[in-house]
C-alpha positions in Angstrom: 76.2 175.5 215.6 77.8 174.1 212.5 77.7 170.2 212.8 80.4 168.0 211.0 80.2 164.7 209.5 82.4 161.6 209.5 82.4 157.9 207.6 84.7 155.4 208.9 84.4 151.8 209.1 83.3 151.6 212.5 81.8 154.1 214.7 85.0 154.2 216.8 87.1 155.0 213.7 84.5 157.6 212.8 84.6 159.2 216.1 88.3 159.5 216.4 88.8 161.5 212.8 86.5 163.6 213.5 88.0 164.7 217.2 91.7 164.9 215.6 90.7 166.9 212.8 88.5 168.8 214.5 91.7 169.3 217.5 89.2 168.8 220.0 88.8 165.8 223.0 85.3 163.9 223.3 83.7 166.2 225.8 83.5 169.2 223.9 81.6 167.5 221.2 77.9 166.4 221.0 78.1 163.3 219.4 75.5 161.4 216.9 75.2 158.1 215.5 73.7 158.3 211.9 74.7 155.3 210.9 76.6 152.7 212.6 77.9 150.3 209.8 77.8 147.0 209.7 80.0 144.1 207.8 77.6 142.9 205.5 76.5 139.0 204.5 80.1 137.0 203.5 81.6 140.7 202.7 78.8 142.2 200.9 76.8 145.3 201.6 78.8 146.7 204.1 78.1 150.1 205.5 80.0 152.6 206.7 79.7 154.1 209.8 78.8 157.5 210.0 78.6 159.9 213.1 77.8 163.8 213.4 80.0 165.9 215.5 78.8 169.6 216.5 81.6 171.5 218.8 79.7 172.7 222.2 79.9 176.1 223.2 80.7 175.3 226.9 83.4 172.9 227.4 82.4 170.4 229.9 85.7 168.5 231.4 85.7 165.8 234.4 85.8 167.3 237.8 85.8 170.8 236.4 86.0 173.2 239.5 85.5 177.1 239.2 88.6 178.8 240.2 89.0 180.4 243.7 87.8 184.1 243.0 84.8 182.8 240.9 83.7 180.4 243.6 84.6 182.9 246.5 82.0 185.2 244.8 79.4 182.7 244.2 79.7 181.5 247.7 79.3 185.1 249.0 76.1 185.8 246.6 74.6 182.5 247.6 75.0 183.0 251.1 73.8 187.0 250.6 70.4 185.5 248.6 69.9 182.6 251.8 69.7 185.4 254.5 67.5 187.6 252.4 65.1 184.6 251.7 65.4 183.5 255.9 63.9 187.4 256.3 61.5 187.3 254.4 60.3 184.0 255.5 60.2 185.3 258.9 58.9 188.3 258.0 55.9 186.1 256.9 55.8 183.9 259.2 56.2 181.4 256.9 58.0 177.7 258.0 61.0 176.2 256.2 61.2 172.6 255.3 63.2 170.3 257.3 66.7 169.1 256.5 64.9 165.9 255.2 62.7 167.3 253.0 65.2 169.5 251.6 67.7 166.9 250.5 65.1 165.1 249.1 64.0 167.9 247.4 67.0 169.0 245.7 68.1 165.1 244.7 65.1 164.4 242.7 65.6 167.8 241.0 69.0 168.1 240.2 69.8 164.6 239.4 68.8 165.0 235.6 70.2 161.9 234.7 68.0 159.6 237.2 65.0 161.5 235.9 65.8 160.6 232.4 67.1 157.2 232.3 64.8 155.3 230.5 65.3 158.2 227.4 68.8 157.3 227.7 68.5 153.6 227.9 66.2 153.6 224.6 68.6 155.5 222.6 71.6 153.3 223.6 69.3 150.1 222.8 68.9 151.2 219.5 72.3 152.2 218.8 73.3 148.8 220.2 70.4 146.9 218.3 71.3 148.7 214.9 74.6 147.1 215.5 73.2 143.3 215.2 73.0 142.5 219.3 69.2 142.4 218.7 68.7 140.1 221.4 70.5 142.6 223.7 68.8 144.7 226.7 70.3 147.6 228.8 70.0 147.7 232.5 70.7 151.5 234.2 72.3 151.2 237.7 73.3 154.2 240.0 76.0 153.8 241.5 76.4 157.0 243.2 78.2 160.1 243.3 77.1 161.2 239.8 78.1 157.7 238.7 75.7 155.5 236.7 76.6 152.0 234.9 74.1 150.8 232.0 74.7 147.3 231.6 74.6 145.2 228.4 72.6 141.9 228.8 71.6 139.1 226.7 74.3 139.0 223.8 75.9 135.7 223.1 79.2 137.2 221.2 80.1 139.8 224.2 83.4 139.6 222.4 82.5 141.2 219.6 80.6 144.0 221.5 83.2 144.4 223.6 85.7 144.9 221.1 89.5 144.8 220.7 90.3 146.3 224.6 87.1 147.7 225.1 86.9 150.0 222.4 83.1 149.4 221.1 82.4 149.8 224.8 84.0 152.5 224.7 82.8 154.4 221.8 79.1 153.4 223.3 80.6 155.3 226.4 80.9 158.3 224.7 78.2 158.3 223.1 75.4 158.0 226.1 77.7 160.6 228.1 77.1 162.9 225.5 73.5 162.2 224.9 73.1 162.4 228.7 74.5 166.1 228.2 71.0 166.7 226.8 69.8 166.4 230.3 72.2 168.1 232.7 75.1 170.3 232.1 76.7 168.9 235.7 79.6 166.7 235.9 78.2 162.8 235.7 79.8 159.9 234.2 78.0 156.8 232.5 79.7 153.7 232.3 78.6 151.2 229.6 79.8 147.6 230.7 79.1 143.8 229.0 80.0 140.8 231.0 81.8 141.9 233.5 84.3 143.9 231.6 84.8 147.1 233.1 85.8 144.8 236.7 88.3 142.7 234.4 89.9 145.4 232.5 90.4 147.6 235.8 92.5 144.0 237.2 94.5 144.1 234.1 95.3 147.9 234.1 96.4 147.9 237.4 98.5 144.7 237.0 99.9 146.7 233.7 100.4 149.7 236.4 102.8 147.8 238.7 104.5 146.0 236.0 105.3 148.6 233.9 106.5 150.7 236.8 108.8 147.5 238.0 110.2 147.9 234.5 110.9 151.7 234.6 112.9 151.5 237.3 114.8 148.6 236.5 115.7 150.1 233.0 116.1 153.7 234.5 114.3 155.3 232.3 110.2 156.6 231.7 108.0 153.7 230.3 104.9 155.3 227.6 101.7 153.0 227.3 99.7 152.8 224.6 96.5 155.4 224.6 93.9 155.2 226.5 90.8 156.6 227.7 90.7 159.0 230.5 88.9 156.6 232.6 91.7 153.7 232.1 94.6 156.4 232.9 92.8 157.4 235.9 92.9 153.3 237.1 96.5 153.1 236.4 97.1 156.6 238.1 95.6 155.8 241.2 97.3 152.6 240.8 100.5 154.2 241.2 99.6 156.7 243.6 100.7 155.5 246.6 103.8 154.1 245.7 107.0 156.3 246.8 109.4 157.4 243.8 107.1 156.7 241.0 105.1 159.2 239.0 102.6 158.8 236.2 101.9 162.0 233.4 99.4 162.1 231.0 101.1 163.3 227.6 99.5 163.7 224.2 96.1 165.3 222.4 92.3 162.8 222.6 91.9 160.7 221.6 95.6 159.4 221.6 96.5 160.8 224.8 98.7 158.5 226.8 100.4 158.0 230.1 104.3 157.9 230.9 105.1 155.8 234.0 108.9 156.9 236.1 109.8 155.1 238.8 113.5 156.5 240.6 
C-alpha cells in the first residue's frame, strides 16, 4: 500500500489536506501521527505537524449493511453450516453449550476492541502527551453497542485540548478509530471526550438544530451549517427527526461535508 505524507501546522490541518487531496473521507484511510507539532517557546522552534495517510483496501463506513442478496445468501450458508454442525454433534453424541455460555463465548471473542484497550489507551496517551498535556491520563469506558468513550483526565487547559469546537478532540477521534481498525474490521465507534465536552456540544447542536430550523421556515428557504463531523450531523439529524415538515440532507465531500436544514 503506498502511504502518503502530510505537514500542516496542526495535526487537524494535516489530516484534512491529505483526505481532500487524496478525494477520500476519514474511514478509508489508516491514519498516523509522526509528528504532532507543537508552538514552540515565545514563537520559536515550532514544529510542524506531520501525519501518514495509507488508503485501505476495504472501505469501512458507519452502519455499513451487506445488501439484501448478499445477506440472504450468507444467512442461508450459515444456517446450511449450523445443521451440518447439530448432525454431527449428535452423531457424536457430543453436548452443545448452553445459551449462556455461548454468548459469553462469542462477546469475549468478537469484541476486539475490549480485548485491546489498554494498546489503544497507550498509543492515544502518547499522542496526547507528545502534544504538552503531560499530566494527562486516559480512562476507556464501554458504553455499549460497539460504543466505547476514552476519557481525557488531568489537564488544567481542557480548552486548549479541546480546541476551537472540538476539533483537536476530534482529530484525536479519528485517530484512535483508526488505530482501533488494527484490531477489528467490525463497525465500532470510539469517542474521545475532555471535561465534559461531548454532553455540552450535543446541548448546543441540538439547540443549533431547532433554531436553525425556526429560521428556515420563517425565511422560506433551506438554511446550510457550517461542516461538521459525521457524528455532530447525526445529533442535529436526529434532532430534527421527529419534527413534521422539516428535513435535514447531508451535502458536500469529508471532511467539509455539511448539513442543509428545510423546514415547509
Amino acid at each position: 500500500m503506498k502511504v502518503y505524507t502530510y505537514k500542516e501546522k496542526t495535526v487537524d490541518l494535516a489530516i484534512k489536506k491529505g483526505l481532500k487531496e487524496l478525494g477520500l473521507e476519514e474511514s478509508q484511510v489508516k491514519i498516523e501521527v509522526e509528528e504532532a507539532g507543537s508552538n514552540g517557546i515565545l514563537g520559536l522552534f515550532k514544529k510542524e505537524a506531520i501525519v501518514k495517510l495509507t488508503p485501505l483496501d476495504i472501505e469501512y463506513k458507519e452502519n455499513q449493511e451487506l445488501n439484501k442478496e448478499d445477506n440472504k445468501d450468507i444467512l442461508i450458508e450459515e444456517k446450511e453450516s449450523k445443521e451440518n454442525i447439530k448432525n454431527d454433534l449428535v452423531e457424536n453424541n457430543i453436548s452443545t453449550p448452553t445459551t449462556e455460555e455461548k454468548i459469553f463465548s462469542k462477546k469475549e471473542k468478537e469484541d476486539e476492541i475490549i480485548n485491546n484497550k489498554e494498546k489503544i489507551v497507550d498509543y492515544m496517551t502518547k499522542i496526547v502527551h507528545s502534544m504538552g498535556f503531560d499530566t494527562a491520563n486516559l480512562k476507556f469506558i464501554d458504553e455499549g453497542n460497539k460504543n466505547y468513550t476514552i476519557k481525557i483526565l488531568g489537564v488544567e487547559n481542557t480548552s486548549l485540548l479541546i480546541g476551537k469546537r472540538g476539533n483537536t478532540l476530534n482529530s484525536l477521534q479519528v485517530l484512535a478509530n483508526n488505530y482501533g481498525k488494527k484490531f477489528s474490521k467490525k463497525y465500532f465507534r470510539i469517542n474521545i471526550d475532555c471535561d465534559e465536552y461531548r454532553d455540552s456540544r450535543k446541548e448546543t447542536l441540538e439547540e443549533l438544530a431547532l433554531n436553525m430550523a425556526k429560521k428556515s421556515k420563517k425565511l422560506g428557504k433551506p438554511i446550510e451549517l457550517e461542516p461538521m463531523t459525521s457524528f455532530e450531523r447525526k445529533i442535529i439529524h436526529n434532532a430534527l427527526s421527529n419534527i413534521q415538515n422539516v428535513e435535514t440532507e447531508s451535502k458536500g465531500k469529508e471532511p467539509y461535508r455539511y448539513l442543509v436544514i428545510t423546514a415547509k
